[in-house]
Kinemage of the C-alpha trace (Angstrom):
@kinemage 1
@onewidth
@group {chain A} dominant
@subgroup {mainchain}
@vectorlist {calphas} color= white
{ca unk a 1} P 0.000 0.000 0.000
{ca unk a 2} L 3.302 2.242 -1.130
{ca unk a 3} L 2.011 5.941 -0.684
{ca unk a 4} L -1.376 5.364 1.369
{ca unk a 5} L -0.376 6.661 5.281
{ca unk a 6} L -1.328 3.987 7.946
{ca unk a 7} L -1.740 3.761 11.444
{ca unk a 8} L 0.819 1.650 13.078
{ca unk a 9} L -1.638 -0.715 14.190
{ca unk a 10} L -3.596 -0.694 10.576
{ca unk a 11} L -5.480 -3.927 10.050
{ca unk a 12} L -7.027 -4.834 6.858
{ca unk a 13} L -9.670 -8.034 7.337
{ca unk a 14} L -10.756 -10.021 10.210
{ca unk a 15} L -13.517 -7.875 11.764
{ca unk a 16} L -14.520 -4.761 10.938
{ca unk a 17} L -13.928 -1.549 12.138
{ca unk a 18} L -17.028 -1.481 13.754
{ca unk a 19} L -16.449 -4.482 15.864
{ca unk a 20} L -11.981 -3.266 16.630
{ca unk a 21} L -13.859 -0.340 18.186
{ca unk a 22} L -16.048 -2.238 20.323
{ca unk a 23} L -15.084 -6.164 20.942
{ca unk a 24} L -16.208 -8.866 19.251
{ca unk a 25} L -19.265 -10.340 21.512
{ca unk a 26} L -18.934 -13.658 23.223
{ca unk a 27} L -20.289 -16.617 21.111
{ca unk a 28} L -23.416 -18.058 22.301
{ca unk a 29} L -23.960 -21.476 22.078
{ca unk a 30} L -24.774 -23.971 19.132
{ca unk a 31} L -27.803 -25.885 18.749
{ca unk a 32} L -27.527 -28.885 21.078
{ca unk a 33} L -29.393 -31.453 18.729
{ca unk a 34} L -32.879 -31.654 16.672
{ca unk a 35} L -35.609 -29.143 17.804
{ca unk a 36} L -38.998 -28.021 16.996
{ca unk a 37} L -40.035 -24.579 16.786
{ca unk a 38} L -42.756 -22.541 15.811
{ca unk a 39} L -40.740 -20.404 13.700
{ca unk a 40} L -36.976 -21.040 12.651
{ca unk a 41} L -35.226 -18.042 11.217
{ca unk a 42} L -31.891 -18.745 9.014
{ca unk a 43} L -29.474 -16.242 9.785
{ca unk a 44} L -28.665 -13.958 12.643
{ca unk a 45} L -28.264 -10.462 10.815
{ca unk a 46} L -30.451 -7.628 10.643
{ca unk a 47} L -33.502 -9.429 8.997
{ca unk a 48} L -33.178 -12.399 10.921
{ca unk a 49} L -33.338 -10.317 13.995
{ca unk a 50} L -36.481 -7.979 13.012
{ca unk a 51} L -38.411 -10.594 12.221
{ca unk a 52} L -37.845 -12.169 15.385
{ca unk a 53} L -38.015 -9.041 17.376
{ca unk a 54} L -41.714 -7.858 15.816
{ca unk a 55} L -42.742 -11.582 15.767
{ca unk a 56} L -41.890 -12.321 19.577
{ca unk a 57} L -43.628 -8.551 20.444
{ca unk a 58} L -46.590 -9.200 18.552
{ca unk a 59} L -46.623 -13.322 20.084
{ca unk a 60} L -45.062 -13.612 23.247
{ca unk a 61} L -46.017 -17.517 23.464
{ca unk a 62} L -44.200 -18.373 19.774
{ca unk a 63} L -41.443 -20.653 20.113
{ca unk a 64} L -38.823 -19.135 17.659
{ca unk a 65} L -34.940 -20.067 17.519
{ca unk a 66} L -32.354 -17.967 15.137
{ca unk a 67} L -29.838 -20.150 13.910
{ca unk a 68} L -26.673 -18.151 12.561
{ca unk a 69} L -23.237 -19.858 11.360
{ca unk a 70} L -20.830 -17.258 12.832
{ca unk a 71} L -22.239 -15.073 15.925
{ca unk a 72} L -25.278 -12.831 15.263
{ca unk a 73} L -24.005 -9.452 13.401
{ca unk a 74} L -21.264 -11.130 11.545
{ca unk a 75} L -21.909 -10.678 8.001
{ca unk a 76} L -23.259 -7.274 6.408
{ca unk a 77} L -24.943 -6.050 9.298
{ca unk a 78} L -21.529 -5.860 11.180
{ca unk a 79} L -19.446 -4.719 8.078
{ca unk a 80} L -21.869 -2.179 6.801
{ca unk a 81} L -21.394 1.690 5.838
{ca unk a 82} L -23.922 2.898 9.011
{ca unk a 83} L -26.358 4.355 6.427
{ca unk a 84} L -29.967 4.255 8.023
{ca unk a 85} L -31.628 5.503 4.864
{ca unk a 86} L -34.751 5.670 3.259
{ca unk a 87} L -33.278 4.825 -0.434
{ca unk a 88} L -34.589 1.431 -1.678
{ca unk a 89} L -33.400 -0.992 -4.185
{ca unk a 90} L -34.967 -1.360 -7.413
{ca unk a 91} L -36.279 0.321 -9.647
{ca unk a 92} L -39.646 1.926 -9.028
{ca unk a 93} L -41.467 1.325 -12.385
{ca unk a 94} L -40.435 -2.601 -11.997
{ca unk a 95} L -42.238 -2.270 -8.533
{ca unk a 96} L -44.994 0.117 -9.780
{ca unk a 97} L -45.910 -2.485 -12.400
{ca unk a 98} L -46.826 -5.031 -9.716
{ca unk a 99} L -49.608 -3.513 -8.243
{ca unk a 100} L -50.053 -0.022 -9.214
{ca unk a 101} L -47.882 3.410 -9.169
{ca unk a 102} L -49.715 4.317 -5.800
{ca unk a 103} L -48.203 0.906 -4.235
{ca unk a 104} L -44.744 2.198 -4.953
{ca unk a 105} L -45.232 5.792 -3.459
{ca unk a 106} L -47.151 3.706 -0.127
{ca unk a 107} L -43.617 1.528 -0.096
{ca unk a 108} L -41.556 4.799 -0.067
{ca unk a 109} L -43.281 6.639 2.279
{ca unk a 110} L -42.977 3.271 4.084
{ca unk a 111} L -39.245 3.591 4.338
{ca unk a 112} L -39.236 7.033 5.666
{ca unk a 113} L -41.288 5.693 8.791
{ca unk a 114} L -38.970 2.725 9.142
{ca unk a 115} L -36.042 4.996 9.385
{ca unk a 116} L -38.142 6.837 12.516
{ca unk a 117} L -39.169 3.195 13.599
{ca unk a 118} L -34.995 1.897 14.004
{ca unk a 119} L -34.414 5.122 15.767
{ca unk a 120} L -37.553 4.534 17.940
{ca unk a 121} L -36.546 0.860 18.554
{ca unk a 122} L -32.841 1.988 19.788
{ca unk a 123} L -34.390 4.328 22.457
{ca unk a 124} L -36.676 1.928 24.262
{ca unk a 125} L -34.353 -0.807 24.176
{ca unk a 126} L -31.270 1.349 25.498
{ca unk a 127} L -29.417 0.807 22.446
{ca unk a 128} L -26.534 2.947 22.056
{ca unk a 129} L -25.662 2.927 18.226
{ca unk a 130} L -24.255 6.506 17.565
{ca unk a 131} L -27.282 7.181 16.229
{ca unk a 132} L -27.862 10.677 14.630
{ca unk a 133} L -30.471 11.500 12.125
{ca unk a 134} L -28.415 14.124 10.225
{ca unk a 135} L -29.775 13.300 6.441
{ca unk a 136} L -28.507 12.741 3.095
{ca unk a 137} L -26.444 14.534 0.689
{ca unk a 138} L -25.885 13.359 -2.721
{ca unk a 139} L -23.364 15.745 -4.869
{ca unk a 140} L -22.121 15.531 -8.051
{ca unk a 141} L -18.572 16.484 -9.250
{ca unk a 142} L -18.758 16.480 -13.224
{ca unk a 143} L -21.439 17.910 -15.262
{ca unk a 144} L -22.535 14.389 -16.405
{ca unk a 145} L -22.823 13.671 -12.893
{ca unk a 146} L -24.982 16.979 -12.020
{ca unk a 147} L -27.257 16.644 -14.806
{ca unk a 148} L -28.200 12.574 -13.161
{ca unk a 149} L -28.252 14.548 -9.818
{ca unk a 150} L -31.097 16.935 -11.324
{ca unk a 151} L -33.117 14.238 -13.315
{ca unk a 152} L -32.747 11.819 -10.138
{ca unk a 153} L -34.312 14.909 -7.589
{ca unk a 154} L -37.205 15.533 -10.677
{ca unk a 155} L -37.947 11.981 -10.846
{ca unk a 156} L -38.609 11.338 -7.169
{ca unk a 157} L -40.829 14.675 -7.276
{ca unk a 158} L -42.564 12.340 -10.183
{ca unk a 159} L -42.819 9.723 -7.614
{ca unk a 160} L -44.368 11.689 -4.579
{ca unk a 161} L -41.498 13.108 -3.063
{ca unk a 162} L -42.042 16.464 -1.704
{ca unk a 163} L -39.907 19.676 -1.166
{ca unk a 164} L -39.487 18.407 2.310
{ca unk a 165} L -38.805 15.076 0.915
{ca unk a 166} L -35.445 15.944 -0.994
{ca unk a 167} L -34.366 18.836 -3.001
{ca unk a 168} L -31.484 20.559 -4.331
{ca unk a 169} L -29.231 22.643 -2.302
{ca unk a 170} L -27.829 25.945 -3.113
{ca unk a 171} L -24.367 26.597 -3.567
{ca unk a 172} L -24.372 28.463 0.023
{ca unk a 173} L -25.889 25.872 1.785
{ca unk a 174} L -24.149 22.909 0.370
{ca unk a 175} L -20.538 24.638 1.307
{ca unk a 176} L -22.403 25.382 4.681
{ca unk a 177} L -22.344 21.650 5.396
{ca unk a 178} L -19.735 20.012 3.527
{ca unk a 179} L -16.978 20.958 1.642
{ca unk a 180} L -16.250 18.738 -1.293
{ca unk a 181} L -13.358 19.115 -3.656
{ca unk a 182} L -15.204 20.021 -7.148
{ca unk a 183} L -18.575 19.907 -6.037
{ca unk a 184} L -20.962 21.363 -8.409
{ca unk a 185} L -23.902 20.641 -6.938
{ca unk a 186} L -26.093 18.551 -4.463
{ca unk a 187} L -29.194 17.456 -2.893
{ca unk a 188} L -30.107 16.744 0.500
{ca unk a 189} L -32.971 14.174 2.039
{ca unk a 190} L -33.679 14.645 5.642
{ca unk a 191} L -34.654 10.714 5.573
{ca unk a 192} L -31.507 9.216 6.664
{ca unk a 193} L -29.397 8.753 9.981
{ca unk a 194} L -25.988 7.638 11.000
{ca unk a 195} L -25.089 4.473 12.795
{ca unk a 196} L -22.208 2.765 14.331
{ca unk a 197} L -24.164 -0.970 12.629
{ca unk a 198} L -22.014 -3.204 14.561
{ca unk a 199} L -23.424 -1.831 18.041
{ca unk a 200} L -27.296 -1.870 16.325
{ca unk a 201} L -26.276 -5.546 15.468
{ca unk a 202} L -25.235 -6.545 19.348
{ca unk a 203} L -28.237 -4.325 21.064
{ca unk a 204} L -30.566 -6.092 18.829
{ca unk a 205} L -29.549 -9.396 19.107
{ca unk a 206} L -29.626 -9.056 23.424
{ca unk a 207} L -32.769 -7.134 23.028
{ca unk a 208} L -34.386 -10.414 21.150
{ca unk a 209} L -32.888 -12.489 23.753
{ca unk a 210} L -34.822 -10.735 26.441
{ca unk a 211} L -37.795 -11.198 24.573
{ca unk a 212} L -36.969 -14.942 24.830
{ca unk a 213} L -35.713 -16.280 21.558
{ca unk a 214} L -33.253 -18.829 21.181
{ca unk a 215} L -29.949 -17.045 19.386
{ca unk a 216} L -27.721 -20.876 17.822
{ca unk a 217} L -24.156 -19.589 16.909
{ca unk a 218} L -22.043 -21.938 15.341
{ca unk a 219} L -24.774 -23.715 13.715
{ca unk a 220} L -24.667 -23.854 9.602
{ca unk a 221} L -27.477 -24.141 8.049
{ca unk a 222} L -26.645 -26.364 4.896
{ca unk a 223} L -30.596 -26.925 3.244
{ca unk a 224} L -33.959 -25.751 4.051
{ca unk a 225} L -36.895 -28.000 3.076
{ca unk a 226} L -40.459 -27.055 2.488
{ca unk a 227} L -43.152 -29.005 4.554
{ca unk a 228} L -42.966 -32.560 4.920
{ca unk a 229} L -45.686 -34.086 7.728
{ca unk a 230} L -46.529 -30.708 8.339
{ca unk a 231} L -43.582 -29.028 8.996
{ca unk a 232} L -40.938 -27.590 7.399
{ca unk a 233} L -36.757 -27.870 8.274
{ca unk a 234} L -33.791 -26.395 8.435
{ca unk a 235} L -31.236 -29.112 7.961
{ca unk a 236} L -27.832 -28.007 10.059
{ca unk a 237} L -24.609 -29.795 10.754
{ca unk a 238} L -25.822 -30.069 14.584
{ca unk a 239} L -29.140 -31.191 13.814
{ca unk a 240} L -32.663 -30.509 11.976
{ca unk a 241} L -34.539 -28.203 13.436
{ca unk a 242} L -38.396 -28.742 12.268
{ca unk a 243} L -40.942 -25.576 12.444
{ca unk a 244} L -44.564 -24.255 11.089
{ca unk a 245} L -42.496 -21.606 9.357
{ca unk a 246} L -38.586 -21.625 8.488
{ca unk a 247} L -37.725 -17.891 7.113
{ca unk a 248} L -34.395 -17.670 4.945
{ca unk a 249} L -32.707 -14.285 6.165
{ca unk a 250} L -28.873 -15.251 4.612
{ca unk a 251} L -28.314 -12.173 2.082
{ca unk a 252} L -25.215 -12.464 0.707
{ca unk a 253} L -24.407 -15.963 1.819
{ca unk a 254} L -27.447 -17.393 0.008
{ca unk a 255} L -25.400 -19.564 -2.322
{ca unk a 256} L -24.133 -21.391 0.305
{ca unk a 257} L -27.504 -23.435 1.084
{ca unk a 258} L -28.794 -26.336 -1.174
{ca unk a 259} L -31.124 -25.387 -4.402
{ca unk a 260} L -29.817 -21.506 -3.686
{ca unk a 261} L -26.492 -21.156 -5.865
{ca unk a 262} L -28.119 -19.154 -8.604
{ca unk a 263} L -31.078 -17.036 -6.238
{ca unk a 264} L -29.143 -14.391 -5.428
{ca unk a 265} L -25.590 -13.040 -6.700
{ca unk a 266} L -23.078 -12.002 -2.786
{ca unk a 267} L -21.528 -8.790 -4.186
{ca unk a 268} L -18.809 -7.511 -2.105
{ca unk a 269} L -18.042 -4.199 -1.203
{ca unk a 270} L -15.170 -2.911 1.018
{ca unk a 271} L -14.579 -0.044 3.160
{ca unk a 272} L -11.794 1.855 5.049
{ca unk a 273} L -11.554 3.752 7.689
{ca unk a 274} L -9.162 6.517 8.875
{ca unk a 275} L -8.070 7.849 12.426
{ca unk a 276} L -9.803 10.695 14.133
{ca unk a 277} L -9.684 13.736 12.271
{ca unk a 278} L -7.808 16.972 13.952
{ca unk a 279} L -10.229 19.877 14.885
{ca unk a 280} L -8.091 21.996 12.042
{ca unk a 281} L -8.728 19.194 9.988
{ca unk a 282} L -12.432 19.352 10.303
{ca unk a 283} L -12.389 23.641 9.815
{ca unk a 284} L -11.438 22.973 6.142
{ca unk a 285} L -14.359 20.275 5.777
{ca unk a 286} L -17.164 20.800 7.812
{ca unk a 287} L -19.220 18.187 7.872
{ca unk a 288} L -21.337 19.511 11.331
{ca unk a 289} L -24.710 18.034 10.412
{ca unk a 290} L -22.613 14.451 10.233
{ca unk a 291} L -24.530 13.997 6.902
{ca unk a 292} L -24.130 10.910 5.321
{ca unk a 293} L -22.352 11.351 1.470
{ca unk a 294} L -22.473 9.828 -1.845
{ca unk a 295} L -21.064 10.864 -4.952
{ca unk a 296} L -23.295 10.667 -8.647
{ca unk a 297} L -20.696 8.341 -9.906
{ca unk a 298} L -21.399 5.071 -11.290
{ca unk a 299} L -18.622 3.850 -9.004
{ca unk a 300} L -20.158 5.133 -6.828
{ca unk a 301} L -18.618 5.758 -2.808
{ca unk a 302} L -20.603 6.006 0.420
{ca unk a 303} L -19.056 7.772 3.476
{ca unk a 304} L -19.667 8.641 6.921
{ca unk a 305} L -18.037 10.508 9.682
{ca unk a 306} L -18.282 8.680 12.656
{ca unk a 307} L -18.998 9.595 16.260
{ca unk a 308} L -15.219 9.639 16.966
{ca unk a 309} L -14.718 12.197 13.914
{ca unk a 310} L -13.088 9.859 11.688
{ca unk a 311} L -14.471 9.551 7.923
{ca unk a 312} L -15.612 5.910 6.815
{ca unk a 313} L -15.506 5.286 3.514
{ca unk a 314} L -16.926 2.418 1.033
{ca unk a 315} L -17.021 1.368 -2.584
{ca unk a 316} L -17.340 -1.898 -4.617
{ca unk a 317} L -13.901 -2.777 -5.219
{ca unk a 318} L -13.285 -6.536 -6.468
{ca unk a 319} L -17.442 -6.890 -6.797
{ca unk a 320} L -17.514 -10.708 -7.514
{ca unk a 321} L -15.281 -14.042 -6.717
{ca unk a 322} L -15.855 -16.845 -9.226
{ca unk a 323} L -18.867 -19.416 -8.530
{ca unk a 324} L -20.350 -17.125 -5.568
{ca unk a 325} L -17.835 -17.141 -3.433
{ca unk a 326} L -17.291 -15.172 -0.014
{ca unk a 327} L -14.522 -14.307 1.610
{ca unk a 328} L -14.521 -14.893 5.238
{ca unk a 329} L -11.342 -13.372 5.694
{ca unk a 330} L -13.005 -9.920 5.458
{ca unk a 331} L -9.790 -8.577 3.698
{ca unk a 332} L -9.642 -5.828 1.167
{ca unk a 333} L -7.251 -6.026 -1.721
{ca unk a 334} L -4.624 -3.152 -1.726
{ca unk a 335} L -5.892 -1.691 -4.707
{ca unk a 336} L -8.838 -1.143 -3.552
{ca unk a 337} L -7.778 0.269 -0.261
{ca unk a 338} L -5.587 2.464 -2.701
{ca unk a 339} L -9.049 3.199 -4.648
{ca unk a 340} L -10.965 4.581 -1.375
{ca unk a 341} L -7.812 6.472 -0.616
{ca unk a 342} L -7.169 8.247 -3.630
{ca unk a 343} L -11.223 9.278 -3.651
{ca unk a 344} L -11.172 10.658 -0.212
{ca unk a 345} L -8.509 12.349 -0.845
{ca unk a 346} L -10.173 13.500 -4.337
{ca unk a 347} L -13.178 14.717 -2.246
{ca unk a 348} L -11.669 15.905 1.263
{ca unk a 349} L -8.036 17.262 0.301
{ca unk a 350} L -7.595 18.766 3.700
{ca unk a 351} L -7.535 15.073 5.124
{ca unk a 352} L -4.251 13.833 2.875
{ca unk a 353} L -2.384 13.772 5.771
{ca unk a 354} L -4.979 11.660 7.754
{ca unk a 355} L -3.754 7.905 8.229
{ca unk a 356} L -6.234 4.707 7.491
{ca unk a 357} L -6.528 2.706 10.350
{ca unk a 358} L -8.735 -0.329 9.225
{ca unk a 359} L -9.721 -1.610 5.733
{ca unk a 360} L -12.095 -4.306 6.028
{ca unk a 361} L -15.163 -5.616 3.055
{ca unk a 362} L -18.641 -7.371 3.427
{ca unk a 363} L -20.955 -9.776 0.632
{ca unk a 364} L -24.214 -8.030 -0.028
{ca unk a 365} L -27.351 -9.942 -2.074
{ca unk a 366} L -27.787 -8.765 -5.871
{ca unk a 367} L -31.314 -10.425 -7.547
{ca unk a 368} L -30.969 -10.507 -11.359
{ca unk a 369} L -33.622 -7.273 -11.184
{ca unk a 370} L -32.117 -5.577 -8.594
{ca unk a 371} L -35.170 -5.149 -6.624
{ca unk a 372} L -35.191 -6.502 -2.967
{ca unk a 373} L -38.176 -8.938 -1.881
{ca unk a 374} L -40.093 -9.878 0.709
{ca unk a 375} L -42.229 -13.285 0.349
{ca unk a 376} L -43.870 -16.216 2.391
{ca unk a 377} L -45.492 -19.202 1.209
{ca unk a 378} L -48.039 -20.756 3.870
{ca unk a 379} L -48.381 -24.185 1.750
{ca unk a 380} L -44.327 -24.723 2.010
{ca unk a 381} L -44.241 -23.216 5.150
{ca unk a 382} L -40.885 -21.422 3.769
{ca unk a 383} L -40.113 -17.275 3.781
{ca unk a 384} L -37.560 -15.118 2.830
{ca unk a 385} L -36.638 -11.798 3.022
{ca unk a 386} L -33.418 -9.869 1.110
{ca unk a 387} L -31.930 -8.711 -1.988
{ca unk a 388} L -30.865 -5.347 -0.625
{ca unk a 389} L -28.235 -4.339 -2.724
{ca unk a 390} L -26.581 -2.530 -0.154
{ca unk a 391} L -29.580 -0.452 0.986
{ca unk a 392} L -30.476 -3.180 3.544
{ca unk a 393} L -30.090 -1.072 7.349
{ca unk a 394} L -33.619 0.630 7.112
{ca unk a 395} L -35.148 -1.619 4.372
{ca unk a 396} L -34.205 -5.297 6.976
{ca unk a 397} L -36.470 -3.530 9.264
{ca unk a 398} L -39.244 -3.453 7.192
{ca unk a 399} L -38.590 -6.639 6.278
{ca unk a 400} L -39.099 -8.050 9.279
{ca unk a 401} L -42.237 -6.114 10.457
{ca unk a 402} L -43.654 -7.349 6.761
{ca unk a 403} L -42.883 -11.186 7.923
{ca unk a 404} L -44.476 -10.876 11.072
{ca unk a 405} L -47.287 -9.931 9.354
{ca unk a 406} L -47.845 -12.572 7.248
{ca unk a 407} L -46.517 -15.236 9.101
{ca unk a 408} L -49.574 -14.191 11.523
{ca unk a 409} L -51.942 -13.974 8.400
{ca unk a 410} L -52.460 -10.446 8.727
{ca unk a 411} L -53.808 -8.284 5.661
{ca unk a 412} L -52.444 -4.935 6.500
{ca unk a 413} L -50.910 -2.221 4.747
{ca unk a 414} L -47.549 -3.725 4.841
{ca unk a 415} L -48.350 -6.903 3.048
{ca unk a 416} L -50.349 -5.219 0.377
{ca unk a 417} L -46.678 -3.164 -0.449
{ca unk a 418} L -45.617 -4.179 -3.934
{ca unk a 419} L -42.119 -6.036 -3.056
{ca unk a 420} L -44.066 -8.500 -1.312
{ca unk a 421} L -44.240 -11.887 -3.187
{ca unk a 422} L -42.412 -10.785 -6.249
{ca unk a 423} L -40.641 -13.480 -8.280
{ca unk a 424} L -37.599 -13.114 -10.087
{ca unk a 425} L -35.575 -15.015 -12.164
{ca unk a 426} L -32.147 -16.695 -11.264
{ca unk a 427} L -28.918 -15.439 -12.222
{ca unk a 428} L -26.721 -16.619 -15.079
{ca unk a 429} L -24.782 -19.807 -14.574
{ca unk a 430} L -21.538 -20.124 -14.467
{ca unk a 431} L -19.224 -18.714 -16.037
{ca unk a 432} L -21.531 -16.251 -17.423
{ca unk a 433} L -22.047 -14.805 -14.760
{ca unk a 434} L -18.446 -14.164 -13.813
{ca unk a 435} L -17.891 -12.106 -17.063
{ca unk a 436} L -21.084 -10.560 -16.648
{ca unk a 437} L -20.313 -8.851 -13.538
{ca unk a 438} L -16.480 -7.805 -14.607
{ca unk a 439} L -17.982 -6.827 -17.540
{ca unk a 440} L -20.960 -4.406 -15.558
{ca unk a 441} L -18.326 -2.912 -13.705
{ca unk a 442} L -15.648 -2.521 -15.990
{ca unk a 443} L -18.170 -0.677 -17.967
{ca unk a 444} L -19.314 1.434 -15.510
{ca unk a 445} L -15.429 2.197 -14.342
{ca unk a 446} L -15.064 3.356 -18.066
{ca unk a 447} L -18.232 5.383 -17.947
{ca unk a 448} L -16.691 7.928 -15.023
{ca unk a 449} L -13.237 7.854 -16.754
{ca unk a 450} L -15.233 9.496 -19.722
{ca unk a 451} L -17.475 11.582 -17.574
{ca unk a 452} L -14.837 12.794 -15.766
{ca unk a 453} L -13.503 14.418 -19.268
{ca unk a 454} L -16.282 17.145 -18.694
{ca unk a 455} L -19.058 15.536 -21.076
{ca unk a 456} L -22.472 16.511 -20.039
{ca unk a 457} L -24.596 13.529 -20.481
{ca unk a 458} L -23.901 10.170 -19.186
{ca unk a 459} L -21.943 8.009 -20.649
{ca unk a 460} L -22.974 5.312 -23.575
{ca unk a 461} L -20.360 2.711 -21.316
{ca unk a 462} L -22.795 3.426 -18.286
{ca unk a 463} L -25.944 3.282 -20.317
{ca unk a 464} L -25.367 -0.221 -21.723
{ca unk a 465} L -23.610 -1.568 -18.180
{ca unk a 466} L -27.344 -0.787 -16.877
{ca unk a 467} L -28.706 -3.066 -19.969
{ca unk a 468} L -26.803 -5.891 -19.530
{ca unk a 469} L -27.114 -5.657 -15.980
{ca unk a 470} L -30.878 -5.680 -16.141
{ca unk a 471} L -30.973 -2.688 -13.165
């Protein structure tokens, strides 16, 4: 990592940053042997944990066990960028076509209460997750990118958003809260918050405990089975654990269960993080709202500053491993620590001198639309929930208030939300899909190389990376 300035205890893998700064927790025990539940949830990340949460609260006397591979919190929802946002995968028109164009706005305006509902959630359960509801900025660096910026802010306004929804920001105003290196413009949505997603993860996860669910750690999950005698199973190397309802909630590490290889495509994404910025430091930038901040490119990079006043930032890097592989290592190549680097610097050149502490990455779930789901089928007994695409902090809580729902056989306004039941085709096989991806993404690496040159539209490279990709 020749040039890029490190702490002296930099680590790159492992955990995350989130979990260096606060411990990894103690591993709870594995399953002891076959059970029966009334509901057994795969996977002991965000969604798992929801759905468990608003199940338990709306059913004290279900019998429901979690059953995660690693510890609860290990995957994505302990690796993630801390983005509590409103934005949801998909596209809107895909959605719309489902069940109307009114459905979709209902599903948006759902997200902006689920955002409120999190924050809501970490108060009365004492959850301290450096939680501040500071918004979203989105700005836009090349003209290409500031003429997507505009369209993108008319296009929501097409879709219900109001002025106090999301809007541009003047040129005062945007300098008034963060200065970015070549900015030429931005918008700002009130409808996001920070988190520290590592300590949401761990406050959650004791917070369903109390409630009285069974957390397994150490227990993979190799197959899930639809209903057989009346109940369905989740086969694990410990035991099969039988229930009325088994609810897949394994994102990015889909592939690795029987019948699943194809469902859902683990894209990784990796992150670094620096040391605490000095108080000169932060005079140059900014940054007092502690909005969260994307750039318009296609490339695209999230970032953060944290409670501690250091800047966390994330991107794509290597996107996809041959044959759906994850890496458990959590490590992130050196070029693409050199990537995040150079782009901070690009945006925040009054933090060259700052030193990277931690570079770490995380598997997200891609479906070949792009569009997460929700879905459960009461003949098979079997549910799932996922597809995020990255957007997953504020759209897994949904998610799990949706399940509850219909795992109780309520009709309410959540289940009626378009994302719910949608089915959608596997991916590619092999090695299609390999090339595909590279192919995506060295398309859409071209298309900001071009845009970059000053041209005012977006690139062709972009525009057929989005047709292949089927976005």
């Amino acid at each position: 990592m020749k040039g890029i300035p490190l702490t002296e205890d930099f680590a790159n893998g492992g955990v995350s940053f989130w979990y260096r700064q606060i411990g990894l927790p103690l591993r709870r025990p594995a399953l002891p042997g076959p059970r029966e539940y009334d509901v057994a949830i795969v996977g002991g990340g965000y969604t798992g944990l929801w759905t468990a949460y608003y199940l338990k609260q709306a059913d004290p006397g279900l019998r429901i066990a979690i059953l995660e591979k690693e510890f609860a919190g290990f995957g994505a929802s302990g690796r993630n960028g801390g983005w509590l946002s409103a934005e949801f995968a998909g596209s809107r028109k895909r959605h719309a076509k489902a069940r109307g164009r009114q459905a979709m706005i209902d599903l948006q305006r759902a997200m902006f209460r689920s955002v409120d509902e999190v924050i809501e959630v970490t108060r009365a359960e004492g959850i301290d997750a450096d939680v501040h509801k500071g918004g979203l900025i989105h700005v836009a660096t090349n003209p290409a990118q500031r003429r997507r910026l505009r369209d993108g802010v008319a296009d929501l306004r097409a879709w219900g958003y109001g002025e106090d929804d999301v809007r541009l920001l003047g040129r005062d105003e945007q300098r008034e809260r963060v200065q970015v290196a070549g900015a030429l413009e931005a918008s700002y949505s009130p409808h996001c918050a920070r988190i520290q997603p590592a300590k949401l993860a761990v406050g959650l996860a004791a917070a369903v405990e109390r409630l009285g669910v069974d957390i397994f750690e150490n227990t993979t999950v190799t197959e899930i089975r639809p209903r057989q005698q009346g109940k369905a199973s989740a086969v694990t190397t410990r035991g099969v654990v039988t229930a009325d309802y088994v609810i897949r909630a394994t994102e990015g590490f889909t592939a690795s269960l029987a019948g699943q290889h194809r469902q859902w495509l683990p894209m990784n994404s990796s992150m670094i993080v620096t040391e605490p910025l000095p108080a000169d430091v932060w005079k140059h930038i900014g940054w007092q709202g502690n909005e969260l901040l994307e750039d318009e490119a296609h490339a695209y990079v999230y970032i953060q500053r944290t409670a501690d006043d250091r800047i966390a930032i994330g991107g794509r890097g290597v996107p996809y491993r041959f044959g759906s592989r994850t890496d458990r290592r959590g490590a992130t190549q050196a070029q693409t620590v050199a990537l995040l680097w150079r782009m901070l610097v690009k945006l925040f050149p009054a933090a060259a001198d700052v030193r990277v502490q931690h570079a770490w990455c995380g598997v997200l779930a891609v479906p070949r639309d792009w569009c997460s789901t929700v879905h459960l089928d009461h003949a098979s007994g079997l549910g799932w929930a996922g597809g995020y695409v990255g957007s997953g902090v504020t759209t897994t809580n949904l998610a799990g208030r949706t399940l509850r729902d219909l795992v109780l056989r309520r009709e309410t306004e959540l289940t009626g939300l378009p994302w719910v039941g949608r089915q959608v085709r596997q991916w590619e096989p092999e090695p299609l899909r390999w090339a595909g991806v590279q192919l995506i993404y060295a398309l859409f690496r071209a298309a900001d190389r071009h845009e970059n040159e000053r041209i005012a539209t977006t690139s062709a490279y972009a525009r057929l990376a989005n047709l292949i990709s089927g976005r």
